[in-house]
C-alpha positions as CSV (number, residue, x, y, z in Angstrom):
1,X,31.6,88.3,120.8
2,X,32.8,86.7,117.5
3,X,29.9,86.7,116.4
4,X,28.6,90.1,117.0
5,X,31.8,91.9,115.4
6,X,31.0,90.0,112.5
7,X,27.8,90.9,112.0
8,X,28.9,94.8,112.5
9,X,32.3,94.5,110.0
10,X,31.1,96.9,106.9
11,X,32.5,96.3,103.2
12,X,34.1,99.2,101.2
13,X,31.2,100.4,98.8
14,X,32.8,99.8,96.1
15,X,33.3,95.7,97.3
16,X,29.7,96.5,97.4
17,X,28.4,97.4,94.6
18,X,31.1,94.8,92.5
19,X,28.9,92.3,94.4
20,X,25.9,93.6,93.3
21,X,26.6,93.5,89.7
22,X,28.2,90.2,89.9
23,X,24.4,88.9,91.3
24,X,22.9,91.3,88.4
25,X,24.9,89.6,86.0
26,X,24.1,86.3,87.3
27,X,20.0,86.6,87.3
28,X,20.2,87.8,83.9
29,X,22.4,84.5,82.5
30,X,20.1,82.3,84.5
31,X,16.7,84.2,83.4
32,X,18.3,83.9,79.4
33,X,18.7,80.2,79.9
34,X,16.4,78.0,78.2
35,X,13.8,76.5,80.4
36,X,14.9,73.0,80.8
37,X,18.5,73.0,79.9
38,X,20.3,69.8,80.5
39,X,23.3,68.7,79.6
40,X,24.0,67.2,76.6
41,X,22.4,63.9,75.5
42,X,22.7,61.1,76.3
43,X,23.9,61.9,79.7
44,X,23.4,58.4,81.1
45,X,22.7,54.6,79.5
46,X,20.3,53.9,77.3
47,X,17.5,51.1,77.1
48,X,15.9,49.7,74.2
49,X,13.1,47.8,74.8
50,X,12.7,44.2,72.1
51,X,8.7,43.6,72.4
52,X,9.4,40.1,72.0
53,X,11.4,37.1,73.6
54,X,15.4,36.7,72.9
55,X,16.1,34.8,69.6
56,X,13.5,36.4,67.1
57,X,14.3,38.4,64.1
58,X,13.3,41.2,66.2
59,X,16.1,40.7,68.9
60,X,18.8,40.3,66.7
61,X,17.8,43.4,64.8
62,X,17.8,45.2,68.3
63,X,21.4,43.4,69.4
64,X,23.0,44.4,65.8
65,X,22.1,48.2,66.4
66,X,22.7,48.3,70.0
67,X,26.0,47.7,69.7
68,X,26.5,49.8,66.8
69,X,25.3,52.8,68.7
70,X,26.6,52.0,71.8
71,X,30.6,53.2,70.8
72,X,28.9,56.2,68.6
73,X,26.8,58.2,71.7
74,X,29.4,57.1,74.3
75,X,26.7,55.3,76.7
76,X,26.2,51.6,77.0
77,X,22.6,50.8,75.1
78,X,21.3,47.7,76.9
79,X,18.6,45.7,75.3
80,X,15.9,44.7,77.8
81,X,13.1,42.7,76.3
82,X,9.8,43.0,77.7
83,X,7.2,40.1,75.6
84,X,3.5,40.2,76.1
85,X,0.7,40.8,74.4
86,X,1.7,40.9,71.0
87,X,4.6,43.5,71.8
88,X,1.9,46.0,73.1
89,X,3.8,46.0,76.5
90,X,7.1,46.9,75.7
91,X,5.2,49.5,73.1
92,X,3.3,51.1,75.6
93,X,5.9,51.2,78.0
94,X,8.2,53.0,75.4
95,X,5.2,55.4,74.8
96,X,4.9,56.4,78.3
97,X,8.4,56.8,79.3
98,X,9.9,60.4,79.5
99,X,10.9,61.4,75.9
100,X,14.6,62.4,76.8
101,X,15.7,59.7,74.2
102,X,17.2,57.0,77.5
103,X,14.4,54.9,76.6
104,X,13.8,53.7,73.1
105,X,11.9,50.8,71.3
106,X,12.8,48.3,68.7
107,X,9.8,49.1,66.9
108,X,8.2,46.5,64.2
109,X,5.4,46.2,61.9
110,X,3.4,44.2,64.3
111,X,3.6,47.0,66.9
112,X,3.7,49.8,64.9
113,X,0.8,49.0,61.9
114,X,-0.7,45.6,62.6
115,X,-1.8,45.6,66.4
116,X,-3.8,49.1,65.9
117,X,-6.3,47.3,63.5
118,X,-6.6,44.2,65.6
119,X,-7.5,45.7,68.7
120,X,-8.2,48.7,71.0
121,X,-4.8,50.0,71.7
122,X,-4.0,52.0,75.6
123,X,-2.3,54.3,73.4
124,X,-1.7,55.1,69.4
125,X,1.9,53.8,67.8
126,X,1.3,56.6,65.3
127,X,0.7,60.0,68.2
128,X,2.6,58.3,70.7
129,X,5.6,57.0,69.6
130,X,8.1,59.1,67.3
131,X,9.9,57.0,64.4
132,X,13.5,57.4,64.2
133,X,14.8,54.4,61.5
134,X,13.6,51.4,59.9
135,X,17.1,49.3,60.3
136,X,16.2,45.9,58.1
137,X,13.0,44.6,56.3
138,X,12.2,41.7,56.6
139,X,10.3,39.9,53.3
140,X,8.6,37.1,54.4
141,X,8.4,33.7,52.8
142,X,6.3,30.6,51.8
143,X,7.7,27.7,53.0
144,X,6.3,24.3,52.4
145,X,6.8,20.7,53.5
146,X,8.8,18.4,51.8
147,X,6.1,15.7,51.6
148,X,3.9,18.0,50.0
149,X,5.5,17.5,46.9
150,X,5.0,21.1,45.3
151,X,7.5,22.7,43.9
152,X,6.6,25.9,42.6
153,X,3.8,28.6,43.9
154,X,1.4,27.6,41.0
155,X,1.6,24.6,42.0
156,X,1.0,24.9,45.9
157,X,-2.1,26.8,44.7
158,X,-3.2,24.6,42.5
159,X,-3.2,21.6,45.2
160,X,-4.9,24.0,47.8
161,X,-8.0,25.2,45.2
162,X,-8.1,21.4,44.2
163,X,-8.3,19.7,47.8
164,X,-9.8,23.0,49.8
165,X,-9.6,22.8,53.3
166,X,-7.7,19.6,53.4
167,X,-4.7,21.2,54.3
168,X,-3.5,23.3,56.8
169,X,-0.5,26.3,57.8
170,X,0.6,27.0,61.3
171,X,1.2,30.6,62.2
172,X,2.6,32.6,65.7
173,X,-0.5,33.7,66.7
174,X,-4.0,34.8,65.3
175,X,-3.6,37.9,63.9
176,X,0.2,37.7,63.1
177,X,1.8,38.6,60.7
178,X,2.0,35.2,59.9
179,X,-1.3,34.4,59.7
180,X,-2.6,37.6,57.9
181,X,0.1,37.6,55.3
182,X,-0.9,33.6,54.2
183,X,-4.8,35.1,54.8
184,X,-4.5,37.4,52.3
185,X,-2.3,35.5,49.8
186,X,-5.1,32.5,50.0
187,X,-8.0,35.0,49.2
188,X,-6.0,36.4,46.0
189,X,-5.5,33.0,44.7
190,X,-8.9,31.8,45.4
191,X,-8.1,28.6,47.4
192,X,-8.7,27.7,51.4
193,X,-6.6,26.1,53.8
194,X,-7.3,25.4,57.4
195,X,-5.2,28.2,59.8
196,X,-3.4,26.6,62.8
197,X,-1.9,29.1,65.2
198,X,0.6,28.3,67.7
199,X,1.8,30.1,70.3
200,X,5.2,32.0,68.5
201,X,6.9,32.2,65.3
202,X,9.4,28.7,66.7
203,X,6.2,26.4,67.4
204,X,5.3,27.3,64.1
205,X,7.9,26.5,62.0
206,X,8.8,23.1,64.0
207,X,5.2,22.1,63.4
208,X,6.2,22.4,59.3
209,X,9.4,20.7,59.9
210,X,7.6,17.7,61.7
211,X,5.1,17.9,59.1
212,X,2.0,18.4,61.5
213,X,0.8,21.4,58.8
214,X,1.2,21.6,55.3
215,X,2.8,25.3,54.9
216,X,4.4,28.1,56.5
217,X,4.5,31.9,56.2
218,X,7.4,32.9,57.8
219,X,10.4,35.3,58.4
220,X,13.3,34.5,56.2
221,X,15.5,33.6,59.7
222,X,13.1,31.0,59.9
223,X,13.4,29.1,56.5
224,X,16.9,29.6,55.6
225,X,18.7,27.2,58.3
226,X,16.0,24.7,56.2
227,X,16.0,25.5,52.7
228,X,18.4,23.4,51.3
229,X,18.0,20.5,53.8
230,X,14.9,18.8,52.3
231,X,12.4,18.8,54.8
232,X,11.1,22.3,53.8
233,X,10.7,23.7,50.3
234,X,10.9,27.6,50.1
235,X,8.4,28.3,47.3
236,X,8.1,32.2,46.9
237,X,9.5,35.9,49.1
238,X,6.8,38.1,49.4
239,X,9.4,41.1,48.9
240,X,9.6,43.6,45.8
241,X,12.7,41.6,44.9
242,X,14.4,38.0,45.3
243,X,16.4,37.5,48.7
244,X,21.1,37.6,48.5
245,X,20.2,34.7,50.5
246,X,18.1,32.3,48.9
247,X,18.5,34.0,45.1
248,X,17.1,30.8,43.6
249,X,13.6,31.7,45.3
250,X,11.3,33.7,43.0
251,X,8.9,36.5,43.9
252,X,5.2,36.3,44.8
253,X,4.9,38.8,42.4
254,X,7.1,36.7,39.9
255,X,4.7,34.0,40.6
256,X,2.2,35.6,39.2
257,X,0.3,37.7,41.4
258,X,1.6,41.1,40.7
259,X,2.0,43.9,43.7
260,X,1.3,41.4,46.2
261,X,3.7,42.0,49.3
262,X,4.1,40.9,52.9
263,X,6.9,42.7,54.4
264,X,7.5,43.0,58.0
265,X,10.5,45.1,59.2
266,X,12.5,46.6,62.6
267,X,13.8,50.1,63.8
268,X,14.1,52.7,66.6
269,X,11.4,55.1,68.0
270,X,11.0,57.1,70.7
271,X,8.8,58.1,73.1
272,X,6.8,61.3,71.4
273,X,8.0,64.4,72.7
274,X,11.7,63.2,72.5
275,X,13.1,66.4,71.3
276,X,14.1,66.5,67.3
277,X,17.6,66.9,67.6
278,X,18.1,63.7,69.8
279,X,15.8,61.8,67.1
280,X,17.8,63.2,64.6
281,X,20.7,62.3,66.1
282,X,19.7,58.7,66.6
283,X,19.0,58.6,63.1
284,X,22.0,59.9,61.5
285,X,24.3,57.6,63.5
286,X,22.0,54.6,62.3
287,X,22.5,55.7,58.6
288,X,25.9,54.6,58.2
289,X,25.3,51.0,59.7
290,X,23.4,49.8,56.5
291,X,26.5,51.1,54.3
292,X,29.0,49.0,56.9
293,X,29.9,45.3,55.4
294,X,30.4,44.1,58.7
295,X,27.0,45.2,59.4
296,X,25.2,44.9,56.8
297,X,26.3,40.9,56.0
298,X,24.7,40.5,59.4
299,X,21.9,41.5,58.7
300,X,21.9,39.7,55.3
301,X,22.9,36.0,57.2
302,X,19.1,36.9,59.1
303,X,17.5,37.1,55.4
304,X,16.8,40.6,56.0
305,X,17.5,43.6,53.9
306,X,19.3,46.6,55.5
307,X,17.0,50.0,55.2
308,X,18.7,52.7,57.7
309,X,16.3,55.4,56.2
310,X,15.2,58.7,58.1
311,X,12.5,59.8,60.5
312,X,10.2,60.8,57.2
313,X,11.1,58.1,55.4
314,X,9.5,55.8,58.2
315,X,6.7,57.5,58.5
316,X,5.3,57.1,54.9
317,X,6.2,53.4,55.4
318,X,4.1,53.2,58.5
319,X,1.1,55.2,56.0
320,X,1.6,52.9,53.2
321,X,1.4,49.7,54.9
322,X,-1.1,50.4,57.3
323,X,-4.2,50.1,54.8
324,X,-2.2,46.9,53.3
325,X,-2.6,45.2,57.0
326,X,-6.1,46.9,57.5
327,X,-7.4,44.9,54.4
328,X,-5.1,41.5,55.4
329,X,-7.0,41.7,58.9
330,X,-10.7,42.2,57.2
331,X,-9.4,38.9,54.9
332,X,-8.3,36.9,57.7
333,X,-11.0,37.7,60.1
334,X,-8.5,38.0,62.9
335,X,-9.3,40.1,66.4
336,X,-8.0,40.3,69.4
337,X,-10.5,41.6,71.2
């Protein structure tokens, strides 16, 4: 019986038609909404995938700007790394994850400009992942062993063009950076060695410091611990300019082979798609982290050089070193197919 009155109790019209324009009034907010809406970003934590194992330059680039972003978007950014292939996995993963900026990549050169003219690719670093910041470059340098007896560049040359082929240079892998960037400097100067690749950038550099090989083209991280212990002689940076950290270390190109340059570096990109005003957000809280002494002596102690530049700005890097890696792969001969 309840039930029945209920069903027969009749509002005053004008309850009636208040209620109607309140349901009006809602449909027309919810048809003006933009499809999609969400709240704002980030609404949750963030992962940023390292493409290599813990320890590299790579990580601690990621680990320095997770937690500088962490405090400034109000989410926790956890670094997850995810090694394989020559940081293809963690690349493609990136790549194929929604782009609602919660899943980012520590994005390097070898990702980014190296691996697409090794090999076939799943996907394409330059349609498929969105740059946000290059955070540090990374000059790499010559380092050779102690019992080598060379002192300068000119002099490492000369031994090499003298003795071709009797000496040899360990590298992470064929067809890292490693590898291509001594490739390319031994075809400018017209001399031969014998390439030894090792599984990572570590079993490379202990192979110089038990002197298995004769040289070493690595990341600054990797010869500075080492440069002033004897057992490894830094001869040359392959940067524009010498490193705060080992400022008694000339240039390749002070060495005498103008423009040459070997740069590796690390950022932030996104999965394409990520809308602009989360990359542009990403990048504008980066920016000030390269102005930060805290931060930026970091990133120094690593023998790195802080960048922090925008989403533009790493996309002309990315077209002006491509062709520079192109032509190091063609040198070196390297595949990975």
């Amino acid at each position: 019986m309840a039930r029945r009155a209920a069903a027969n109790v009749r509002f005053p019209r004008s309850t009636r038609r208040a209620s109607a324009s309140l349901l009006a009034l809602a449909a027309a907010v919810a048809a003006a909404a933009p499809k999609g809406a969400r709240a704002e970003w980030p609404e949750r934590p963030i992962r940023l995938l390292v493409p290599f194992a813990p320890g590299g330059i790579t990580d601690s680039i990621a680990r320095l700007s997770a937690e500088w972003l962490s405090p400034r978007l109000g989410q926790p950014v956890a670094v997850e790394n995810r090694s394989g292939a020559n940081g293809a996995i963690a690349a493609e993963a990136v790549a194929r994850a929604a782009p609602d900026g919660h899943t980012l990549l520590t994005a390097s050169a070898s990702q980014m400009v190296m691996l697409p003219a090794l090999t076939r690719l799943p996907f394409d670093p330059a349609a498929d992942l969105a740059p946000v910041a290059i955070v540090a470059s990374n000059p790499m340098v010559l380092g050779a062993g102690a019992g080598l007896g060379t002192a300068s560049l000119a002099e490492f040359v000369a031994l090499a063009r003298r003795r071709p082929d009797q000496f040899s240079y360990s590298s992470g892998g064929s067809g890292s950076s490693n590898h291509l960037a001594m490739a390319l400097l031994l075809q400018q100067a017209g001399a031969r060695m014998q390439h030894v690749p090792y599984r990572g950038g570590a079993p490379a550099m202990q192979a110089l410091l038990a002197g298995q090989v004769a040289a070493y083209f690595g990341n600054p991280s990797d010869m500075i611990p080492h440069a002033d212990g004897g057992r490894v002689r830094v001869l040359a940076v392959a940067g524009p300019e010498r490193l705060a950290a080992l400022p008694g270390v000339p240039t390749v190109a002070e060495s005498g082979y103008p423009g040459f340059r070997a740069e590796t570096w690390n950022g932030v990109a996104a999965p394409a798609g990520t809308p602009p005003a989360v990359v542009a957000r990403l990048a504008r809280e980066l920016r000030p982290a390269c102005a930060d002494p805290a931060f930026r002596a970091a990133v120094e102690r690593l023998g790195s050089t802080p960048v922090c530049n925008t989403p533009d700005e790493f996309r002309t890097v990315m077209r002006t070193d491509a062709p520079l890696w192109r032509e190091a792969v063609r040198v070196s001969g390297a595949t990975l197919e």
